[in-house]
N, C-alpha and C positions, 0 to 999 in steps of 0.2 A: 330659138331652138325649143324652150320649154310649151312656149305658146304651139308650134306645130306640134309633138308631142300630146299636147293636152287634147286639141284640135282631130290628133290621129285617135286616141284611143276615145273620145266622145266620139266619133263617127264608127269605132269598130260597136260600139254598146246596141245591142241589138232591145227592145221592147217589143213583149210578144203581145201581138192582139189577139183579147178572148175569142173561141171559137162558138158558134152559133148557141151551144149549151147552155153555155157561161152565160151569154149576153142576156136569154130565158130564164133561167135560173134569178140572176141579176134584177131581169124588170119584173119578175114575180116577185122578188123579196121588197122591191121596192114599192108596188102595190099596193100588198098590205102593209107596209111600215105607214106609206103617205094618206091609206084610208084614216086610220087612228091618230093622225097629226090634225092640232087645231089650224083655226085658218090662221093666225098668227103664222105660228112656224111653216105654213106653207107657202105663206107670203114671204118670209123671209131666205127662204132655199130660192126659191123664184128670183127677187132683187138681187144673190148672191151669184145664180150662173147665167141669166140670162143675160145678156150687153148691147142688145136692140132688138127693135121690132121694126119690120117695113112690113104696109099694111095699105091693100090697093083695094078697088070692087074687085079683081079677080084671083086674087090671094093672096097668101099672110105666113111672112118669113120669120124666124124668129130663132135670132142667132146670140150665143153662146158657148160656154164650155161646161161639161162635169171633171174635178179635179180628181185624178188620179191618184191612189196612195202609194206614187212611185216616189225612188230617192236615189237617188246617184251621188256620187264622192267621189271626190276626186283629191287625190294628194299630190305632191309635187315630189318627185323621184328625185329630184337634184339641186335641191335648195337645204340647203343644214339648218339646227333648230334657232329658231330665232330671239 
């Protein structure tokens, strides 16, 4: 019961995707943050989101993730303290 419960209110949790402003806003700040970054640290933003590359003569994929500063909790409604 508690795992369906948990289950039910993770899928009510809605996360809103930025709107085309945001997104502008966003890769202009990041811009000039990454102009004034040494190659160091921009080597190391690189090795921390990218997680492969495929790489052909007719083009070049290059997959990853940017981590989100989202957070979600979740507590159990029906378990006493322990």
């Amino acid at each position: 019961m508690q795992i369906a419960n948990a289950t039910s209110e993770a899928n009510q949790t809605q996360l809103e995707t930025p709107n085309k402003s945001e997104v502008k806003a966003f890769a202009e700040k990041a811009k000039k943050t990454l102009q004034n970054l040494k190659f160091e640290a921009k080597r190391a933003i690189i090795l921390n989101t990218v997680e492969k590359v495929i790489a052909s003569k007719e083009y070049l994929r290059v997959i990853g993730y940017l981590p989100l500063n989202v957070s979600l909790c979740y507590e159990s409604r029906h378990r006493g303290p322990s």
